[in-house]
C-alpha positions in Angstrom: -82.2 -72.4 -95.9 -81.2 -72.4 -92.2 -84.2 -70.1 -91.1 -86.3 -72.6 -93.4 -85.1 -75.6 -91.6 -85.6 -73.8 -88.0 -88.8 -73.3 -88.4 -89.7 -76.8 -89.5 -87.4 -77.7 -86.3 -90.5 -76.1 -84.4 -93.7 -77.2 -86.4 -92.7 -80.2 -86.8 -96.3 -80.8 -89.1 -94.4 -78.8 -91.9 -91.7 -81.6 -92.3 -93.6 -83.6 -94.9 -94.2 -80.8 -96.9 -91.1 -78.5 -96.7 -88.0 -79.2 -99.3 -85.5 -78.3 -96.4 -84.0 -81.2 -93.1 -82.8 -80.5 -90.1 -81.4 -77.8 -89.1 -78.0 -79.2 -88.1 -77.6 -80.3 -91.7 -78.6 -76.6 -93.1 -75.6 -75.7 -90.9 -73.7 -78.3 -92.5 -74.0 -77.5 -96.1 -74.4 -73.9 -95.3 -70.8 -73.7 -93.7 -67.7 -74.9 -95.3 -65.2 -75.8 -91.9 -68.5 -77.9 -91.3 -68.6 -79.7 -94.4 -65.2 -80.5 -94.1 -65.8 -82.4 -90.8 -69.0 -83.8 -92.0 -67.2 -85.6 -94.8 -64.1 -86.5 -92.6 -66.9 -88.3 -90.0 -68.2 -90.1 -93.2 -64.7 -90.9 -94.8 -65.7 -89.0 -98.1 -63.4 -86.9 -100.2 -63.8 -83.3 -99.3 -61.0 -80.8 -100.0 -58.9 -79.9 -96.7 -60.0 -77.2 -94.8 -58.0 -74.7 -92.4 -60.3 -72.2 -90.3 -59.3 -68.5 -90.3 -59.7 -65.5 -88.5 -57.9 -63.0 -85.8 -57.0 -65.9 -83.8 -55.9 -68.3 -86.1 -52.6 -70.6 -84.9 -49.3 -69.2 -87.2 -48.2 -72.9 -87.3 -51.0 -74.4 -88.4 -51.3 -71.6 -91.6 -47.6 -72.8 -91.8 -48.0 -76.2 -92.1 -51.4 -76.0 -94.6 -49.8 -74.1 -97.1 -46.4 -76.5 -96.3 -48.6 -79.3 -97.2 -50.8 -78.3 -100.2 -48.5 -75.3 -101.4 -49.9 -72.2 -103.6 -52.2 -71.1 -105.0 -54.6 -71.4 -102.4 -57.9 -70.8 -102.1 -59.5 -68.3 -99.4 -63.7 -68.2 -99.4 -65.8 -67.3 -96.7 -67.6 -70.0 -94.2 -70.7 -69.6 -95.2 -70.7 -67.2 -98.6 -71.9 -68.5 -101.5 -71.8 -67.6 -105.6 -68.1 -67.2 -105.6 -68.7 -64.1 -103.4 -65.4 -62.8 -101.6 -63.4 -65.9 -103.0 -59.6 -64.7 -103.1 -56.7 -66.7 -104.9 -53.6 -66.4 -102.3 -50.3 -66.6 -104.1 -47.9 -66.4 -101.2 -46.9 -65.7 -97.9 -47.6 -62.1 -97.7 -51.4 -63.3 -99.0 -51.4 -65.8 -96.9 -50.7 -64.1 -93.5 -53.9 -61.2 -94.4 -56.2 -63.9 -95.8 -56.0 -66.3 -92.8 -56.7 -63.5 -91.0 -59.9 -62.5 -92.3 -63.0 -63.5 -90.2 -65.2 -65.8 -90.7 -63.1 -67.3 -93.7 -61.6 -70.7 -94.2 -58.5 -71.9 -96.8 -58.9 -74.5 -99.1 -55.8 -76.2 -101.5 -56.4 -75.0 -105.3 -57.9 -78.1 -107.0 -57.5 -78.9 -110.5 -57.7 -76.3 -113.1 -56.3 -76.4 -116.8 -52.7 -75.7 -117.3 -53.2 -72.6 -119.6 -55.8 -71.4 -117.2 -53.3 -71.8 -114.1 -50.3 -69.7 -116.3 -52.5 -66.7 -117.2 -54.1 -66.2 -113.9 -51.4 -66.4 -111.5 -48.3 -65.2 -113.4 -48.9 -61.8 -111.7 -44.8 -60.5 -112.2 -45.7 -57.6 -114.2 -48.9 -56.7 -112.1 -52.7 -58.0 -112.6 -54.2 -58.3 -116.4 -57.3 -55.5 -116.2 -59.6 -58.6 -116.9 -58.2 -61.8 -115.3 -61.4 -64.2 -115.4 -60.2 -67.0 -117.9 -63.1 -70.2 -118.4 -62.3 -72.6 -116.0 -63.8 -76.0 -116.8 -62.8 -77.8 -114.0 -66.0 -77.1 -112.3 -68.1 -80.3 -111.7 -71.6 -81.1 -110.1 -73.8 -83.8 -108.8 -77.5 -83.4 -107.9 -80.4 -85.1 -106.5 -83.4 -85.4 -104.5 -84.0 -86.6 -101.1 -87.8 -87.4 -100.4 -89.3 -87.0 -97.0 -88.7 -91.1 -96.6 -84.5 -90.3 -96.6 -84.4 -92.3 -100.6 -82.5 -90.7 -103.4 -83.4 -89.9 -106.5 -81.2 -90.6 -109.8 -77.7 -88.2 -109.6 -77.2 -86.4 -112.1 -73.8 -85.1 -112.7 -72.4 -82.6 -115.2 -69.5 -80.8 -115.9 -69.2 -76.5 -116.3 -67.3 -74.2 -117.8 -67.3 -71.1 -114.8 -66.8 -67.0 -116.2 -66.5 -64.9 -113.7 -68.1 -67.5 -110.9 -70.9 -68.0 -112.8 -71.9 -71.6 -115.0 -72.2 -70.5 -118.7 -71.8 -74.0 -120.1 -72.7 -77.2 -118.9 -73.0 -81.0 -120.0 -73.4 -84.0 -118.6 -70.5 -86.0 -117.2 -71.7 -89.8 -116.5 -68.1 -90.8 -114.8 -69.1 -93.6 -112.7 -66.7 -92.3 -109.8 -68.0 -88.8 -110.1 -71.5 -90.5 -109.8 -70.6 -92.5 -106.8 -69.4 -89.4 -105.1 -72.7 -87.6 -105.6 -74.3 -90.7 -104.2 -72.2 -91.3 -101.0 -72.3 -87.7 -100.2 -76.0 -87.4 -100.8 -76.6 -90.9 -98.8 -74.0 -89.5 -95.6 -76.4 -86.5 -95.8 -79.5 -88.2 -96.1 -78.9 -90.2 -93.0 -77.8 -87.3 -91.0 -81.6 -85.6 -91.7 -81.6 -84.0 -94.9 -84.2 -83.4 -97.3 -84.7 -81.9 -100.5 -82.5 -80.8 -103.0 -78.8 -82.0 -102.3 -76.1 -80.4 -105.0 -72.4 -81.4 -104.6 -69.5 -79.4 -106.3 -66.4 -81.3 -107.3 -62.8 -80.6 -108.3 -60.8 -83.5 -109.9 -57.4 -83.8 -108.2 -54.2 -84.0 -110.3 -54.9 -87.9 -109.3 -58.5 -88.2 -111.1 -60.2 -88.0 -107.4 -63.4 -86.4 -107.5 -63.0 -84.0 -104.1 -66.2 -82.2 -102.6 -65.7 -78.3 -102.2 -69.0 -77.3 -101.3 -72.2 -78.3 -101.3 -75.9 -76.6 -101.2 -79.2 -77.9 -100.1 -81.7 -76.2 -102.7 -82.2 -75.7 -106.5 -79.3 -73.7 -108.6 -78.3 -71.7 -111.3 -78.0 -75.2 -113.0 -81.9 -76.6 -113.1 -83.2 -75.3 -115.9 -79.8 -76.5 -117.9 -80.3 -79.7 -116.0 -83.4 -80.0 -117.4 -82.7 -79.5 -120.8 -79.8 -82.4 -120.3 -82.5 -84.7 -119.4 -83.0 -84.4 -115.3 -86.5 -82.4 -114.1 -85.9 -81.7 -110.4 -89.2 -80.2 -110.4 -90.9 -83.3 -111.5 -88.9 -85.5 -109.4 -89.7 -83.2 -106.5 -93.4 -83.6 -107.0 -93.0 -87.5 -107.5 -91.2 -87.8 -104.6 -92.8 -85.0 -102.2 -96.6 -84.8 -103.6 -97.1 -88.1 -105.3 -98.1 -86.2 -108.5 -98.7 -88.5 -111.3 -100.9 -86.1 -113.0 -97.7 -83.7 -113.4 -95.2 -85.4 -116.1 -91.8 -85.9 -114.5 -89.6 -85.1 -117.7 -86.9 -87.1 -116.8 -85.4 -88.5 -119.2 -84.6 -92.3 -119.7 -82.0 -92.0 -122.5 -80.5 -88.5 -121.6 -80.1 -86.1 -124.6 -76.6 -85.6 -125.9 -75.1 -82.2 -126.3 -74.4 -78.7 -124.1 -76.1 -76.3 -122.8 -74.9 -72.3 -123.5 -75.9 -69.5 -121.5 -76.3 -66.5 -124.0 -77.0 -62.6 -123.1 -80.0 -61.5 -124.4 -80.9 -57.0 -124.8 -83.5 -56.0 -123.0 -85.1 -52.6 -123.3 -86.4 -50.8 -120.1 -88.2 -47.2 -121.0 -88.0 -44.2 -118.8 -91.2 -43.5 -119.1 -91.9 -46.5 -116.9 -88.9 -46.1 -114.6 -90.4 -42.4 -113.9 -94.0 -44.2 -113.4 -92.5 -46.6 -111.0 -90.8 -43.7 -109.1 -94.0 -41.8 -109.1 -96.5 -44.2 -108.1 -94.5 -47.2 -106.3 -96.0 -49.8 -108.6 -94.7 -51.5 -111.8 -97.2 -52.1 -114.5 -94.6 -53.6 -116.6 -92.4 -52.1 -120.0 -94.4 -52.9 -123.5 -91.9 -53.8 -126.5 -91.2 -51.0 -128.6 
C-alpha cells in the first residue's frame, strides 16, 4: 500500500485509475501512533496510544498503564493480522514490552467477561491453547471514489480465533455506522482513495473506539458479500463507471452469518516431486 501510493505520488496520470491516495494517508493507516494522531486532529474516537521502544520515557509508561490499567495491549506500529500482538499483564510485562522497537501500547478494549477470566488468569501458568472466540471484534467498510464520495458503510460484527475472522454478521448500530462514516469522511478529506476498513472495540461505555484501520480489501469481502455489500461492484461503479458489470449490492441486506469452515485438500507427491524437478506446477488432479 505505501509503495502503491508512492508511485502514484510520482505519475500522477495513475491517480484515476489506482485504488490507493496519498501517500501521507498510506502512512496513516499503515502506522498505528499515526492513526492515533490522525483521529485526535479529527476529534474521533480512536483507542489511546503510548509509543514504545529503547528510548521510551519510564513516566509516561507509568502514567498509561496508571490511567487505563491491565491488560494491555502491545502490537507493532505498522504489523498487521494480529502478527506479534502481546497481552501485557503487569509491570514486569510492561517494562519489556514498552521496550520493544517499533511497538506502540494500546488499553484492552471490550472483550466478554468469560473470555477475559480464562485468558488472563495465568496463576498456575499458561493453558497449552489459550485462544478463546472473542466477539468483540467489529468493522466498518467502504469505498472512496477518485471524486473523495463514499460509498454505503457497511458494518459487521466477528467472532476472532486465533487473530483470524471465522464468523461474521452484520451489525447496523447507527453509532457504529457513524463511526465508519466520520472516520472514512476525515480520511477522505486528507487524500485517500479506495478501500477504507475501520476496526472497532466497544468500550465498557457502548463507545465505538477505532483500533486500526486499513486501506485495501480484507479477509472480510467475500463474507461481506454474501451479507449483501459487493466491494468489487462498488469499486467498478465508482472507479470505471461499469454499468455493464452488476454491482450486487444489496438493497434489503440478507439476514444471517457467515462461517468460515476448513475444507481437506489433497496434494500428491508425485506432483510435489514434478515441481521440485522441473520448477513448474501443472496442478494436482482429484484422486
Amino acid at each position: 500500500m505505501d509503495s502503491l501510493a508512492a508511485i502514484v505520488a510520482n505519475h500522477g496520470e495513475l491517480a484515476s485509475r489506482t485504488l490507493v491516495g496519498s501517500h501521507k494517508c498510506a502512512e496513516i493507516i499503515h502506522d498505528k501512533f499515526l492513526s492515533w494522531q490522525f483521529a485526535a486532529r479529527h476529534r474521533l474516537p480512536f483507542a489511546d496510544t503510548l509509543l514504545g521502544g529503547p528510548g521510551v520515557d519510564a513516566a509516561a509508561i507509568r502514567d498509561f498503564a496508571g490511567r487505563h490499567g491491565f491488560p494491555l495491549i502491545a502490537k507493532m506500529r505498522r504489523g498487521y493480522g494480529s502478527t506479534g500482538v502481546r497481552i501485557v499483564l503487569n509491570r514486569d510485562h510492561l517494562g519489556h514490552a514498552a521496550a520493544l522497537p517499533a511497538y506502540v501500547l494500546q488499553p484492552f478494549i471490550g472483550g466478554p467477561d468469560d473470555m477475559r477470566g480464562r485468558l488472563f488468569d495465568c496463576d498456575a501458568g499458561l493453558p497449552l491453547f489459550h485462544a478463546p472466540p472473542d466477539s468483540g471484534q467489529y468493522s466498518c467498510q467502504c469505498i472512496i471514489g477518485p471524486s473523495g464520495g463514499l460509498s454505503d458503510i457497511f458494518c459487521a460484527q466477528h467472532v476472532m480465533i486465533m487473530g483470524r475472522c471465522e464468523e461474521m454478521w452484520r451489525a447496523d448500530d447507527p453509532a457504529l455506522q457513524a463511526t465508519g462514516r466520520n472516520f472514512a469522511t476525515a480520511m477522505a478529506r486528507e487524500g485517500w482513495r479506495g478501500s477504507f476498513n475501520l476496526q472497532c472495540r466497544r468500550s465498557a461505555t457502548g463507545e465505538f473506539i477505532g483500533v486500526e484501520m486499513s486501506g485495501r480489501m480484507t479477509g472480510g469481502t467475500s463474507g461481506r458479500l454474501l451479507l449483501g455489500f459487493d466491494e468489487i461492484g462498488e469499486i467498478a461503479r465508482l472507479w470505471a463507471g461499469l454499468t455493464s458489470l452488476p454491482c450486487l449490492t444489496a438493497a434489503v441486506k440478507p439476514a444471517g452469518r457467515v462461517i468460515k469452515t476448513l475444507t481437506d485438500g489433497f496434494l500428491p507427491d508425485a506432483q510435489v516431486e514434478k515441481l521440485r524437478a522441473c520448477g513448474i506446477w501443472t496442478g494436482a488432479p482429484r484422486p
